[in-house]
N, CA, C and O atoms as a GROMACS GRO file, in nm:
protein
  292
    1UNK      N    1   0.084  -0.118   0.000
    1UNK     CA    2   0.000   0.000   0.000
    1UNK      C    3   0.089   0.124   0.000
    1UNK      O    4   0.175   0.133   0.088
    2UNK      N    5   0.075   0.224  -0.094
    2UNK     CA    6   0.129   0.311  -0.101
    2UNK      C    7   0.080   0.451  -0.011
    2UNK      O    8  -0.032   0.495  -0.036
    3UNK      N    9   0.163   0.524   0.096
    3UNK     CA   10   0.119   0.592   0.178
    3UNK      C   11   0.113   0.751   0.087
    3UNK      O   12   0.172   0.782  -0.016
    4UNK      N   13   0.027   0.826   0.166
    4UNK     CA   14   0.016   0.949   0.112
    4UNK      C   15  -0.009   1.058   0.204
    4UNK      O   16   0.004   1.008   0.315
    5UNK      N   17  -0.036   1.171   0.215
    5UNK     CA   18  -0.044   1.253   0.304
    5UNK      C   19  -0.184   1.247   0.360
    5UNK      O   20  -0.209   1.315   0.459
    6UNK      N   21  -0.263   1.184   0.313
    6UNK     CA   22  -0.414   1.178   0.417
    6UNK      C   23  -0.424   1.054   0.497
    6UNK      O   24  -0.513   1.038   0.579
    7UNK      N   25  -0.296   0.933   0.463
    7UNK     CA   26  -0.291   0.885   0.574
    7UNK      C   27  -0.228   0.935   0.702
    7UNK      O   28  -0.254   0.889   0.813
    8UNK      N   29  -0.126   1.052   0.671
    8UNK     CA   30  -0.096   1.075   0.806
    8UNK      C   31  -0.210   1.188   0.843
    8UNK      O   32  -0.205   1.233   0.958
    9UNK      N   33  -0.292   1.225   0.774
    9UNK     CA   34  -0.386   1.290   0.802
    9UNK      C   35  -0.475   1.267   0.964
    9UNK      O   36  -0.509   1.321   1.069
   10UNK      N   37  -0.476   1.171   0.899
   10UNK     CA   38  -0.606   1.039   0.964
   10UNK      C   39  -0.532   1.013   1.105
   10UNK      O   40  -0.573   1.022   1.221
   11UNK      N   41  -0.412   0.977   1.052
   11UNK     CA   42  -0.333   0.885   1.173
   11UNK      C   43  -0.295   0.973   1.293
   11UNK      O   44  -0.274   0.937   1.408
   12UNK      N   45  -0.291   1.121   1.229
   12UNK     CA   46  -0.263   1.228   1.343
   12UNK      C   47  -0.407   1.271   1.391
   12UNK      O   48  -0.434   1.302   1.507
   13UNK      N   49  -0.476   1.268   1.310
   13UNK     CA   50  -0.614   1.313   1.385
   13UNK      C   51  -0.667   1.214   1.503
   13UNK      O   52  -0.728   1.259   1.600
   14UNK      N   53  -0.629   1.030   1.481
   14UNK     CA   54  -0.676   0.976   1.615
   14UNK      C   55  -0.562   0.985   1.675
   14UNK      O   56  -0.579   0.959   1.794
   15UNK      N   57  -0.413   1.018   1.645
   15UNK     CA   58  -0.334   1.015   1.778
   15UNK      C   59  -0.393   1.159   1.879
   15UNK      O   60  -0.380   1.158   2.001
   16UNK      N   61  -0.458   1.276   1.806
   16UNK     CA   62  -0.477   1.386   1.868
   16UNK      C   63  -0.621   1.376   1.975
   16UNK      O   64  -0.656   1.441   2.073
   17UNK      N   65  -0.691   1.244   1.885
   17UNK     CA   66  -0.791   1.183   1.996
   17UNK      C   67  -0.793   1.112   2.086
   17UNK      O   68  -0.879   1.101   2.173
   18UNK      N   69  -0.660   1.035   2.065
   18UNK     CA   70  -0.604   0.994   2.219
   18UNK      C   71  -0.532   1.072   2.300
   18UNK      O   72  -0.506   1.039   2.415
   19UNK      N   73  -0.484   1.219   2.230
   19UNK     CA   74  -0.425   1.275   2.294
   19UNK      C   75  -0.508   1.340   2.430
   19UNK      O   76  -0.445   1.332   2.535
   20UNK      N   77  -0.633   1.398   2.434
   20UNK     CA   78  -0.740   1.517   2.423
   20UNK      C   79  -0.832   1.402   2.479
   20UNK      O   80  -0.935   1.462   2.511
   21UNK      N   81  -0.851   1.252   2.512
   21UNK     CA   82  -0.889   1.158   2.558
   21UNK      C   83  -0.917   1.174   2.741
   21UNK      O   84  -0.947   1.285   2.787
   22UNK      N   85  -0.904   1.056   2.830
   22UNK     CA   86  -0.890   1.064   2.945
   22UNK      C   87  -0.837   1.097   2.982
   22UNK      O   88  -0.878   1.073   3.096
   23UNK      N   89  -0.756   1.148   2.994
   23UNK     CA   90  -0.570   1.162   3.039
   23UNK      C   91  -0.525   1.063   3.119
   23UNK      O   92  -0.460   1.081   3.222
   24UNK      N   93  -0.563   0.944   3.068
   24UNK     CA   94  -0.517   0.834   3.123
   24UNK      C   95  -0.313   0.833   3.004
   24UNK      O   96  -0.286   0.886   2.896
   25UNK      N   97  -0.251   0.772   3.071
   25UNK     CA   98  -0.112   0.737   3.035
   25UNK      C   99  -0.106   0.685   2.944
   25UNK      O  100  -0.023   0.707   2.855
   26UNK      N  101  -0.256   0.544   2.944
   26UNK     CA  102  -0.201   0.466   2.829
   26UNK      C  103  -0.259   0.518   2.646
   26UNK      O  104  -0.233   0.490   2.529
   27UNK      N  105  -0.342   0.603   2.721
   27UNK     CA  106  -0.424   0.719   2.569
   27UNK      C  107  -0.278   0.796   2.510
   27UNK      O  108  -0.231   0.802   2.396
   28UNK      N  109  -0.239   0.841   2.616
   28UNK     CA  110  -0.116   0.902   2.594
   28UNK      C  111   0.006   0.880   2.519
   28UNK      O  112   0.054   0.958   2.436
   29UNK      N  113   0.064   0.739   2.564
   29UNK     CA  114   0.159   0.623   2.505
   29UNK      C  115   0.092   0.604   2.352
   29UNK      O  116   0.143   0.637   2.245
   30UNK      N  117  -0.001   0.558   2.369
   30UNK     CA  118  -0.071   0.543   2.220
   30UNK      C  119  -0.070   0.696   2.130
   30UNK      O  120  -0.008   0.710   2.024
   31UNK      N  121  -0.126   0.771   2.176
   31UNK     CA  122  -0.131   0.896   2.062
   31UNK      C  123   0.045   0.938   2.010
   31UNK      O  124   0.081   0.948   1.892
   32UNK      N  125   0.127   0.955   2.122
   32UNK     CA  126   0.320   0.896   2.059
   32UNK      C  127   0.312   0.841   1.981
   32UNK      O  128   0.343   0.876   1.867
   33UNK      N  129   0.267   0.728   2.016
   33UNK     CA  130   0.315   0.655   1.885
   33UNK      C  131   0.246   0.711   1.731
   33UNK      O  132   0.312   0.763   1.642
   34UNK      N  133   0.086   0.684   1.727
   34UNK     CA  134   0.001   0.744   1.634
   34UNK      C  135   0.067   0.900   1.548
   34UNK      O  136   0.064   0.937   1.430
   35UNK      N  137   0.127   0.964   1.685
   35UNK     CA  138   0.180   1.070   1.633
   35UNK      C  139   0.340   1.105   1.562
   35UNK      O  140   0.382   1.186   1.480
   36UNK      N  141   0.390   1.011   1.633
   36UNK     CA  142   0.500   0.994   1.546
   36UNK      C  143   0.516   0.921   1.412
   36UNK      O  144   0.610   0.938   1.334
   37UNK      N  145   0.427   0.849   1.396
   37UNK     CA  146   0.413   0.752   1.257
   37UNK      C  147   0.352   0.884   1.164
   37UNK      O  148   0.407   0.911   1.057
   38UNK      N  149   0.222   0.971   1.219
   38UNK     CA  150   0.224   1.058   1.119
   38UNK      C  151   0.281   1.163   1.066
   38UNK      O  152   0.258   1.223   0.962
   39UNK      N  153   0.401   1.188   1.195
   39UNK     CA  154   0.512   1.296   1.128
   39UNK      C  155   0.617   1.228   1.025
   39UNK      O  156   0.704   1.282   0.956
   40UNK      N  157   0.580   1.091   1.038
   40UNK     CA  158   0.698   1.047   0.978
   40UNK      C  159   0.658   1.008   0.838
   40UNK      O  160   0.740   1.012   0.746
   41UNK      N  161   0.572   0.981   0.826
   41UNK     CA  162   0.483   0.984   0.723
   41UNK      C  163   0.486   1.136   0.588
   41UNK      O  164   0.523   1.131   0.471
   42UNK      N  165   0.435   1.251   0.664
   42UNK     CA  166   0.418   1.370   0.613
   42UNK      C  167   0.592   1.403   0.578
   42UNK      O  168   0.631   1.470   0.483
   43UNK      N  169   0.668   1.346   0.668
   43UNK     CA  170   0.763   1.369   0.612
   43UNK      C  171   0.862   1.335   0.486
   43UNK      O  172   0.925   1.395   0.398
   44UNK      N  173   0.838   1.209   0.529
   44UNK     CA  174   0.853   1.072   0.379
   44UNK      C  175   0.799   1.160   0.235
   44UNK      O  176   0.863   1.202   0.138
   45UNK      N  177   0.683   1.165   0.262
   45UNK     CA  178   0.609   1.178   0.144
   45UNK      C  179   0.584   1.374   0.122
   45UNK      O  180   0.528   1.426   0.025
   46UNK      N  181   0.630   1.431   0.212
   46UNK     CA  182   0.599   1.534   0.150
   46UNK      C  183   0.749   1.689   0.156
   46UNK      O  184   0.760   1.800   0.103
   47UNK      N  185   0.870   1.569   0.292
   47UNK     CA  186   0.950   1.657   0.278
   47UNK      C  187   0.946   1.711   0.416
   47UNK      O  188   0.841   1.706   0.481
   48UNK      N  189   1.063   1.768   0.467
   48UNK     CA  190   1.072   1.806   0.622
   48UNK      C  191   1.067   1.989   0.647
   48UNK      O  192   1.117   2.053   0.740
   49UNK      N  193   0.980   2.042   0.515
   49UNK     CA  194   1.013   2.141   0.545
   49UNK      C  195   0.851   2.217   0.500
   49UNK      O  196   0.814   2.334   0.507
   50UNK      N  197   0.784   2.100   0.455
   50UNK     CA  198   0.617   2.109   0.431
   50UNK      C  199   0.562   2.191   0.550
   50UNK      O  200   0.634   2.229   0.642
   51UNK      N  201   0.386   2.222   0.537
   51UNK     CA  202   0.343   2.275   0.666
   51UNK      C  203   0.284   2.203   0.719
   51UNK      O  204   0.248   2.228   0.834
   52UNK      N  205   0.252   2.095   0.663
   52UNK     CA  206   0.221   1.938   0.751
   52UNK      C  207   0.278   1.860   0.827
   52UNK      O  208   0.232   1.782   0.911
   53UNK      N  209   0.432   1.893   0.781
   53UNK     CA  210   0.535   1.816   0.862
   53UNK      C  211   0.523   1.904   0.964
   53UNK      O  212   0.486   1.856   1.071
   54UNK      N  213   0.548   2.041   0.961
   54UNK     CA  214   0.560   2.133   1.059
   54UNK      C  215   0.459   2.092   1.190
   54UNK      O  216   0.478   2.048   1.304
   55UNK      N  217   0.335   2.134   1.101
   55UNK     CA  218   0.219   2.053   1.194
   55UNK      C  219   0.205   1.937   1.286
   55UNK      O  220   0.142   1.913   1.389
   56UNK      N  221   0.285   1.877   1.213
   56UNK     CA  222   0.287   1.704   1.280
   56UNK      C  223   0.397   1.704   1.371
   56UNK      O  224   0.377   1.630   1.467
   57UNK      N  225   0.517   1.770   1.373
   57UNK     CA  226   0.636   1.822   1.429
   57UNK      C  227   0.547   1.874   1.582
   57UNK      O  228   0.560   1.820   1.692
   58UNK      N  229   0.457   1.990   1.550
   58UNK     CA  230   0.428   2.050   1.646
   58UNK      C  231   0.266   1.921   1.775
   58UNK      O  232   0.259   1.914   1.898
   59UNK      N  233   0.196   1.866   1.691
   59UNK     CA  234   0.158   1.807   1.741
   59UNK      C  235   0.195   1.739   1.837
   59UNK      O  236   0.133   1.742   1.943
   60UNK      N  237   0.350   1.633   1.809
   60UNK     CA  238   0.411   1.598   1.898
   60UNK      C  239   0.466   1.678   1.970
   60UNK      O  240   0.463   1.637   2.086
   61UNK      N  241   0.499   1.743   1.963
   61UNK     CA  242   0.551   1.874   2.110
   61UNK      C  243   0.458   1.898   2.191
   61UNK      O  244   0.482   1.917   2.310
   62UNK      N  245   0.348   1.900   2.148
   62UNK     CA  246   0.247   1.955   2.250
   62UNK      C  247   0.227   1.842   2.339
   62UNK      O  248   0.221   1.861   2.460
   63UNK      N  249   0.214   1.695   2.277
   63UNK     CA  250   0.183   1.609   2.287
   63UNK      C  251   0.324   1.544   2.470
   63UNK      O  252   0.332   1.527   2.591
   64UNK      N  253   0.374   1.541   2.373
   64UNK     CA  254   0.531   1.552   2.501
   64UNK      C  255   0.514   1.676   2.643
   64UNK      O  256   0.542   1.647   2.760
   65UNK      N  257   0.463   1.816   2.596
   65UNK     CA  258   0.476   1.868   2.677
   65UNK      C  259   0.340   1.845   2.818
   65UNK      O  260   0.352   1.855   2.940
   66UNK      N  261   0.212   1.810   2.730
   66UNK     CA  262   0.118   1.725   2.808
   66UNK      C  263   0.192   1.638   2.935
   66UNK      O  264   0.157   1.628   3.053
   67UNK      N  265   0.312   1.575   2.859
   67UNK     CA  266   0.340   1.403   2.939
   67UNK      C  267   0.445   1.445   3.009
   67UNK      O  268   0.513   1.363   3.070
   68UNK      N  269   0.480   1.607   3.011
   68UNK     CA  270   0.584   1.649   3.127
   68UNK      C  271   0.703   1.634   3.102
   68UNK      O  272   0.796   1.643   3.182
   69UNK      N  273   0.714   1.598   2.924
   69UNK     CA  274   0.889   1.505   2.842
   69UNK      C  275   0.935   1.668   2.808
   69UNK      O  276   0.902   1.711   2.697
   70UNK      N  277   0.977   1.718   2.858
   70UNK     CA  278   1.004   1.907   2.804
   70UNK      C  279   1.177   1.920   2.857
   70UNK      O  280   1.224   2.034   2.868
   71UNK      N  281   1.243   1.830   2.879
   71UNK     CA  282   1.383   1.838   2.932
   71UNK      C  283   1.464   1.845   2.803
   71UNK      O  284   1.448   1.786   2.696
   72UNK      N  285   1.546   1.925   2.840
   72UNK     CA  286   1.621   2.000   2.708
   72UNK      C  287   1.697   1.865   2.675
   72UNK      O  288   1.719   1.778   2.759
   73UNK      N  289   1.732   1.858   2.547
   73UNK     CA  290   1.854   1.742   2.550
   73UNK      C  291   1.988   1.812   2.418
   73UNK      O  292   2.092   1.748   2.396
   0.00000   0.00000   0.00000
């Protein structure tokens, strides 16, 4: 199956529904992942400098800063 940018569409929209979920941990753990497959995705297919990647870039940040992961490295 060939991926395209409305699968990471999709794939970021339910990681952002597990994100925005219970705030249970394991909604949490799951939307990471969901959310990293769709940055990686938008990136594959559209380039690391798109406004989708950006988007998907920023999703996960927010997403991390939710889970308290904000330590510089």
């Amino acid at each position: 199956m060939e991926l395209d940018n409305s699968h990471a569409g999709a794939i970021g929209l339910l990681g952002r529904c597990y994100q925005d979920g219970l705030g249970l941990e394991l909604c949490k753990r799951t939307a990471l992942g969901l959310l990293e497959k769709a940055m990686k995705i938008n990136e594959a297919v559209l380039g690391p400098h798109h406004p989708d990647t950006a988007e998907s870039l920023n999703n996960l940040a927010m997403l991390h800063k939710d889970m308290g992961n904000h330590k510089a490295e």
